[in-house]
Wavefront OBJ file of the C-alpha trace (Angstrom):
o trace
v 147.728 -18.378 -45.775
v 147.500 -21.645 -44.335
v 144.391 -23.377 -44.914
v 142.328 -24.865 -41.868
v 139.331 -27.383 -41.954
v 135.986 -26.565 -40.200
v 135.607 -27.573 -37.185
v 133.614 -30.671 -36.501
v 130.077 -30.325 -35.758
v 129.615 -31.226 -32.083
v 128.526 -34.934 -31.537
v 124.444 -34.877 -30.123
v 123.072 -36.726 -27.130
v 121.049 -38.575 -28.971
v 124.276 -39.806 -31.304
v 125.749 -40.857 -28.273
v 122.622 -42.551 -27.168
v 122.749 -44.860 -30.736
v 126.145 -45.716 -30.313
v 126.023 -46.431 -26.567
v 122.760 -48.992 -27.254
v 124.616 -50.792 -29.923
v 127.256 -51.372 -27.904
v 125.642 -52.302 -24.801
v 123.508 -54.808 -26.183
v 125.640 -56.696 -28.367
v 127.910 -56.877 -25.868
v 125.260 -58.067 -23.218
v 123.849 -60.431 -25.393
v 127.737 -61.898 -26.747
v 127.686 -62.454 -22.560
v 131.115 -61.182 -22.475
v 132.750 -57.842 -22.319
v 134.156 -56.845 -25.900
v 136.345 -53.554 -27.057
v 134.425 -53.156 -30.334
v 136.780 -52.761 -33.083
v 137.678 -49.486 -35.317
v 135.336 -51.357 -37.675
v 132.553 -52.251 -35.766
v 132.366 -47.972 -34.900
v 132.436 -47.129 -38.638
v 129.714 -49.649 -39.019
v 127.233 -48.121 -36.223
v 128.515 -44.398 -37.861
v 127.261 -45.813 -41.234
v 124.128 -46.947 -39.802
v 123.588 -43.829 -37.810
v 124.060 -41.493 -41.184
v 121.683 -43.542 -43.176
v 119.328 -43.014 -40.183
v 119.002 -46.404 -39.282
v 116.489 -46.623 -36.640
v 117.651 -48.301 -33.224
v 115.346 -50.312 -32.848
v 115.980 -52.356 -35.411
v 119.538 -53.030 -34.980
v 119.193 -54.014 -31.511
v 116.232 -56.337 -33.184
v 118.452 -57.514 -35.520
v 121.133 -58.099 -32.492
v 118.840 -60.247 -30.615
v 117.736 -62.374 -33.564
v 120.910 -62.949 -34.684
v 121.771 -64.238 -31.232
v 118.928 -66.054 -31.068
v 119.037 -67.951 -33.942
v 122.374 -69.030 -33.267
v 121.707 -70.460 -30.267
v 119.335 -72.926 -31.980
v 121.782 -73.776 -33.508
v 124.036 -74.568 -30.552
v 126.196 -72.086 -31.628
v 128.828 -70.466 -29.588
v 127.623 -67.000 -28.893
v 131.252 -65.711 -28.134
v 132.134 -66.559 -31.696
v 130.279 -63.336 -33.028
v 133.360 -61.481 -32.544
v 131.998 -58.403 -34.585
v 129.038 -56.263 -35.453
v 129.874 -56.823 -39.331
v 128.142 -60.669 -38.646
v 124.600 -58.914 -38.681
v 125.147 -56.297 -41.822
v 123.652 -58.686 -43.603
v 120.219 -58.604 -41.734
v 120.734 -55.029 -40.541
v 120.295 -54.129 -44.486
v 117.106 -56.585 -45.443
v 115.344 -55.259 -42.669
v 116.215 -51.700 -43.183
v 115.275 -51.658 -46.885
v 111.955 -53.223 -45.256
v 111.687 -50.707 -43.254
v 112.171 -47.844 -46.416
v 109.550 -49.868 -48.315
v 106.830 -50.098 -45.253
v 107.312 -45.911 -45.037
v 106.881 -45.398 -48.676
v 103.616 -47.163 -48.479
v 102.223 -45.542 -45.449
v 102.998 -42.244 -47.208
v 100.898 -43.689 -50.194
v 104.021 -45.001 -53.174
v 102.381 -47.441 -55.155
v 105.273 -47.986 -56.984
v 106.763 -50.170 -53.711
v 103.295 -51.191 -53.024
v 103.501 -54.501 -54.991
v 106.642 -55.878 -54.301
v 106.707 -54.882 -50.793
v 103.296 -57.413 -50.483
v 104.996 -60.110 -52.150
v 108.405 -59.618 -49.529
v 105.682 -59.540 -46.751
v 103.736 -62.483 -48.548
v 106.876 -64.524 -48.238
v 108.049 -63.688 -44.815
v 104.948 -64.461 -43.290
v 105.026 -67.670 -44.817
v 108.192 -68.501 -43.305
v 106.936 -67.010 -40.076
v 103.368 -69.139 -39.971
v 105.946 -72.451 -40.593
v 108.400 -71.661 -37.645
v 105.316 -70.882 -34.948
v 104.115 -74.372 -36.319
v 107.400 -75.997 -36.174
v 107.801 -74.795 -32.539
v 104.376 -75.899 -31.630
v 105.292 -79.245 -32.214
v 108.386 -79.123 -30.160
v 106.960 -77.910 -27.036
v 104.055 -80.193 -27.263
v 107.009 -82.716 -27.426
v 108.110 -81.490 -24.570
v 104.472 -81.838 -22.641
v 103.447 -78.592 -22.740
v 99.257 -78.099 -23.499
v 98.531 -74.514 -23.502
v 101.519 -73.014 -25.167
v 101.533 -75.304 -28.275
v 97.963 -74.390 -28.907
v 98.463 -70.871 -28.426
v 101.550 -71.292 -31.501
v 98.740 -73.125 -33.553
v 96.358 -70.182 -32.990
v 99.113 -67.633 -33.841
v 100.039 -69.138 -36.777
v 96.573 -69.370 -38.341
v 96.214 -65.855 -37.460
v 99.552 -64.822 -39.122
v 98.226 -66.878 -42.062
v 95.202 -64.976 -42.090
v 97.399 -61.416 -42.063
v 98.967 -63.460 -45.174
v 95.727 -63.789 -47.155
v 94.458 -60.236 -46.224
v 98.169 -58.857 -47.942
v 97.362 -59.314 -50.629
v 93.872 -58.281 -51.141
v 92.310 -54.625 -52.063
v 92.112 -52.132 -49.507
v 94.365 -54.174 -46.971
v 95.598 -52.103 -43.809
v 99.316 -52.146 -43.254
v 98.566 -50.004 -39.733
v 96.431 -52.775 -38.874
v 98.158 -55.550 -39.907
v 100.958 -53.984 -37.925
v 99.082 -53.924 -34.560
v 97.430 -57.306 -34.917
v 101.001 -58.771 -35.303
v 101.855 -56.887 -32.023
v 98.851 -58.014 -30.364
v 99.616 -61.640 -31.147
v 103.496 -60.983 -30.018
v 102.337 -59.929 -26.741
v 99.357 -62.707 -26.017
v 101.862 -65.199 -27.137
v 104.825 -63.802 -24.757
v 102.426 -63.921 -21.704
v 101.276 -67.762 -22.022
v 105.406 -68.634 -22.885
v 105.679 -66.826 -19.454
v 103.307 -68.282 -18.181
v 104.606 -72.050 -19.748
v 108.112 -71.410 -18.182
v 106.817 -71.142 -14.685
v 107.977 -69.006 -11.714
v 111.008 -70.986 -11.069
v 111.637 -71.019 -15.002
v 111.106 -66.910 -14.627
v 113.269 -66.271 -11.798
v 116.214 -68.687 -13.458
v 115.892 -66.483 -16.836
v 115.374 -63.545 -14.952
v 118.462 -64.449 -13.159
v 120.914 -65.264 -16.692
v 119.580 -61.811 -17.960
v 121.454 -59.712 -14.776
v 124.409 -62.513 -14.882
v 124.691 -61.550 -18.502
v 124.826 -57.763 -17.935
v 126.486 -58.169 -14.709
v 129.885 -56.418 -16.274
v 128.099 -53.441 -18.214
v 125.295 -52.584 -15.656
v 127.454 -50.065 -13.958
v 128.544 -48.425 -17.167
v 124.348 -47.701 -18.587
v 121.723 -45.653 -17.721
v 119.216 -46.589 -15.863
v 116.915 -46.201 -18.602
v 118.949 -48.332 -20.644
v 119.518 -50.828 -17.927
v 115.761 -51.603 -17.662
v 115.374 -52.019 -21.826
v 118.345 -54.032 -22.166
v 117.473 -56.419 -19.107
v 113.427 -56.798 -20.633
v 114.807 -57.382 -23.905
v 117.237 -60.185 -22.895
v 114.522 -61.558 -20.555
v 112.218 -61.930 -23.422
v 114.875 -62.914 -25.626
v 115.812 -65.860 -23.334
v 112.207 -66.987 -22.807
v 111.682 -66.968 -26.707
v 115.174 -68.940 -27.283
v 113.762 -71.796 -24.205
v 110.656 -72.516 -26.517
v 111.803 -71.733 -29.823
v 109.617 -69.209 -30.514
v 109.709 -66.381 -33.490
v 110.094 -62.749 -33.520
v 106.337 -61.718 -34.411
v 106.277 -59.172 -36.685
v 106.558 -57.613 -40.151
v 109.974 -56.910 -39.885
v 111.668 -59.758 -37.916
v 113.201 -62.791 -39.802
v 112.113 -64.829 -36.712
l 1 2 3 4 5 6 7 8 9 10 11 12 13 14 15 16 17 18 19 20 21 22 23 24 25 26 27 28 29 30 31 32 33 34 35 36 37 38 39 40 41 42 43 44 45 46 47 48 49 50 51 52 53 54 55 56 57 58 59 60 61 62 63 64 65 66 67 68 69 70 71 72 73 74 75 76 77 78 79 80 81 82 83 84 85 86 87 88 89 90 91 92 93 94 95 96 97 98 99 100 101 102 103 104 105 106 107 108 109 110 111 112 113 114 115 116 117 118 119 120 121 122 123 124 125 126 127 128 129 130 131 132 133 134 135 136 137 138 139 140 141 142 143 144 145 146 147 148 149 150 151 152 153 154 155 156 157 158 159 160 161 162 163 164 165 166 167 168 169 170 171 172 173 174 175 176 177 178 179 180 181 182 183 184 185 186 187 188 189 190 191 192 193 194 195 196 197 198 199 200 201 202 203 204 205 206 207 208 209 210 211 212 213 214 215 216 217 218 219 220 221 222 223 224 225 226 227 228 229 230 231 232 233 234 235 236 237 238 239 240 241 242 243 244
């Protein structure tokens, strides 16, 4: 008798959802409309298997991007997904080690302080580094506002490595000092400096609006926003996980 596989279990919404989200942002954020390669769909199936959160790919995504365009780098050159394994795989094992110690490992415990030791170190030295720039470029309030973020991601630094130190808290403080720091940038840009970025995030995602969601219309277009905004100023990803 002739032998027959199983069929294939059927593919979920919310699998469709992960690849859709990779796709539409690293396309939106390339700026140009892209077939992704057989490759580049093996590579979100990987990351979709290991259980990869979203959220940090499209993180990665935008920092990638990001940092590249400090650079003056083409963005059309990143021609595949493969160009952010790399970062995809730091962060996620970051990610593994931050859930092993809220569930209470003290095995990871140490050397997951000394990762977050470091990267906050090379966080506190970018907001400072950026600070000078836009107070180069006559801005007051924003500058001072890096300053004041940086000494309080230097605190977060000290406090890592002490007894008793909260990584909940030192979680939320970093996303409290994300979001204070994203409103006076806002603020810095002005409204025609708003509208203009507003406008280059719908240019941007002017060939993929009509093929997303609403839902993921609305992320994607916030996220570029913000990711514009932080590329005009030079500003960091604030956070535990971000390279910045």
């Amino acid at each position: 008798m002739r032998e027959t596989s199983p069929p294939e279990p059927p593919i979920s919404e919310e699998e469709k959802d992960y690849f859709r989200g990779v796709e539409e942002r690293f396309c939106a954020l390339r700026g140009a409309a892209r077939l992704l390669s057989p490759r580049d769909w093996a590579l979100i199936a990987s990351w979709w298997s290991e259980r990869v959160p979203l959220r940090l790919v499209l993180e990665c995504l935008e920092e990638v991007f990001a940092t590249r365009a400090r650079r003056g780098e083409p963005k059309e050159s990143v021609a595949s997904l493969a160009y952010i394994k790399p970062e995809v795989q730091r962060r996620f094992r970051l990610h593994r080690e931050l859930v092993a110690l809220r569930r209470g490992d003290e095995e990871e415990s140490g050397r997951l302080r000394r990762e977050i030791h470091a990267h906050l170190g090379r966080l506190a030295r970018r907001l400072c580094e950026a600070a000078e720039s836009t107070r180069e470029q006559g801005q007051e309030a924003l500058p001072r506002a890096l300053l004041t973020t940086c000494a309080e991601v230097r605190r977060v630094r000290r406090d890592a490595t002490r007894r008793g130190w909260s990584l909940s808290e030192a979680e939320a403080r970093l996303e409290q000092l994300q979001s204070e720091l994203m409103d006076i940038a806002r603020a810095a840009a002005g409204e025609t400096g708003r509208k203009v970025l507003q406008s280059r995030a719908r240019e941007i995602l002017a060939d993929r609006a009509a093929l997303m969601t609403r839902q993921a219309y609305r992320e994607t277009l916030h996220a570029l926003e913000e990711n514009l905004l932080r590329q005009v100023w030079g500003i960091p990803r604030v956070s535990l996980l971000g390279e910045g």
